[in-house]
C-alpha positions, 0 to 999 in steps of 0.5 A: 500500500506504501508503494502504491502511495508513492507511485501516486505521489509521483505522477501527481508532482508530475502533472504538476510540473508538466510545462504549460501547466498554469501556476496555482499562484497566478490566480488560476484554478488548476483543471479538475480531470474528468472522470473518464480521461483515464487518470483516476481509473489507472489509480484506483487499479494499481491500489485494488491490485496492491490491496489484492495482493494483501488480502491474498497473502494474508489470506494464504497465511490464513491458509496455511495457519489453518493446514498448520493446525490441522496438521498437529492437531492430527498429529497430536490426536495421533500421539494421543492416540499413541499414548493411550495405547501405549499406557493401555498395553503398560496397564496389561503388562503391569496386570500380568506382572503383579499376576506373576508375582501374586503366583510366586509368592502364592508358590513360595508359601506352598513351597515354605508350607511344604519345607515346614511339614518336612522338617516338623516330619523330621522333627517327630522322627528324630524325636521319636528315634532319641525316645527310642534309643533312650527307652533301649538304653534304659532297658539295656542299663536296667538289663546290664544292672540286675545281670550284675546283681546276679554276679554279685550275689552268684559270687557271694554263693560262691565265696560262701561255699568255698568259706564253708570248704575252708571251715571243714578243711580247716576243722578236719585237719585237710591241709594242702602243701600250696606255693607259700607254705602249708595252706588250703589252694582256692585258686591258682593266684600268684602268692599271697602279698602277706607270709602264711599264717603263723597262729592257727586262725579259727581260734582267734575267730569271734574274739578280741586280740590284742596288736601294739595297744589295738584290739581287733575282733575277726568275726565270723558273722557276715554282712554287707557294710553296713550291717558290719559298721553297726555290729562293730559299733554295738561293741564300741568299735568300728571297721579297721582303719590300716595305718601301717604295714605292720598292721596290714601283716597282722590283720592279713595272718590272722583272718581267714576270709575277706573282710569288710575294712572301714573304707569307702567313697559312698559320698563321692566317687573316687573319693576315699574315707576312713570311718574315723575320719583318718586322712585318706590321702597322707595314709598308707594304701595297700590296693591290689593291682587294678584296683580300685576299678569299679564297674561302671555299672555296679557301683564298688563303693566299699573296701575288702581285705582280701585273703592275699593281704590286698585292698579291693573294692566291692559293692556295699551290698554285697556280704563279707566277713568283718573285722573291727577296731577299737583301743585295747583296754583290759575291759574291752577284751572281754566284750563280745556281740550282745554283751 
């Protein structure tokens, strides 16, 4: 429109300057063109064809904004679109995965369920196994304990008829000429520890005899230990207590069975008392080889003097000859059971 102005401008100062053309200052009126001499239609048409060209290009840009947004908004209903499927296909494979998951976990429950039935299986076996070996060990134990107590007591028999063959022999004057010197051959041990006797035994039999300034009394009586400790009690005395190897002489000369001596570990195993309360360990011990050896089973808490002058431990239960102790006094030789 700018330009068309200009071009209009110029043909108009053209005009003006056209030679002949009166002055406007010398009085005269400048002639009017009249419509029609083909001025005024050459000016309209240059400013409709530059306004045309206005309207057109704005028209086109019209145009072209209207394909624009037509264009990107098919594109963005295209993305839209997009999206929509897109987070419909994430929602379905977000669905299966939690559906997965819900399954495993739905496994690893039955998985752990079946883990906790096999180890409470186990359990009740390994149980009843323990409650099995326990009960057989118990009967084995229980087993073991009265066959012991039938040694014992057969070996109690036993000592007894060899006590009662020792008294005949002994009453009918049968000797047999042994390893150490005339005696009676019970079994083929090595040699007694002590010399043979040098005093006849069955006259110092349920009395009391006088050693140094001790009295000892060798009975004839048998009995388990306690039995023993109480008949020695009832005449103020109590089981021998050996405090030297002179004593252990004399005691071994002059019986004639095993005998109960006043030792034992009765209060804790392993651990030996003398009844009179002599320390065990500063004294003098005279056991036989192995000994004391308990059993495992039987338990061996009570000391024999055994016929080979040695010291062997015995259950307390079983029955032995005894031989007490007490001071010598000239009252106390005569006292005997139930005096």
């Amino acid at each position: 429109m700018a330009g068309g102005l200009h071009v209009e401008n110029m043909e108009l100062q053209g005009l003006r300057e056209t030679p002949g053309a009166p002055d406007p200052g010398d009085g005269h009126q400048p002639e009017h063109p009249k419509p029609g001499n083909g001025v005024w239609p050459a000016m309209s048409f240059r400013g409709k064809f530059f306004l045309l060209i206005i309207c057109t290009f704005i028209g086109l840009s019209i145009l072209l904004s209207i394909v624009s947004l037509g264009t990107a908004v098919g594109l963005m209903t295209r993305l839209l679109s997009e999206m929509k499927t897109s987070d419909a296909g994430f929602r379905m494979e977000l669905a299966q995965v939690k559906s997965d998951v819900i399954q495993l976990l739905n496994e690893t429950k039955a998985s752990d369920s079946s883990v906790m039935v096999a180890i409470s299986n186990l359990k009740g076996n390994v149980t009843r196994l323990i409650s099995e070996r326990n009960t057989s060990d118990t009967d084995l134990k229980m087993d073991l304990a009265r066959y012991f107590e039938n040694v014992a007591q057969l070996l109690n028999e036993t000592k007894t008829s060899v006590d009662n063959m020792w008294r005949l022999a002994v009453e009918f004057g049968i000797m047999v000429q042994g390893c150490c010197g005339t005696g009676i051959v019970l079994h083929p041990e090595p040699c007694p520890l002590i010399p043979p006797h040098i005093s006849d035994p069955i006259l110092l039999v349920d009395q009391w005899i006088r050693f140094n300034q001790t009295s000892y009394y060798f009975s004839s009586t048998r009995g388990t230990w306690n039995e023993s400790q109480d008949l020695c009690a009832s005449m103020n005395s109590n089981l021998v207590v050996i405090n030297s190897l002179g004593e252990l002489e004399f005691l071994a000369r002059n019986q004639i069975f095993d005998s109960w001596i006043g030792l034992n570990d009765r209060r804790k195993e392993g651990i030996w008392r003398w009844v009179d309360g002599t320390d065990y360990e500063s004294n003098v011990k005279f056991w036989g080889i192995g000994q004391p050896e308990g059993s495992g089973w039987v338990e061996e808490d009570c000391a024999v003097l055994s016929e080979r002058g040695t010291w062997h431990d015995w259950p307390c239960r079983s029955i032995h000859h005894l031989i007490c102790e007490r001071p010598f006094t000239m009252m106390s030789q005569s006292m005997t059971p139930g005096d």
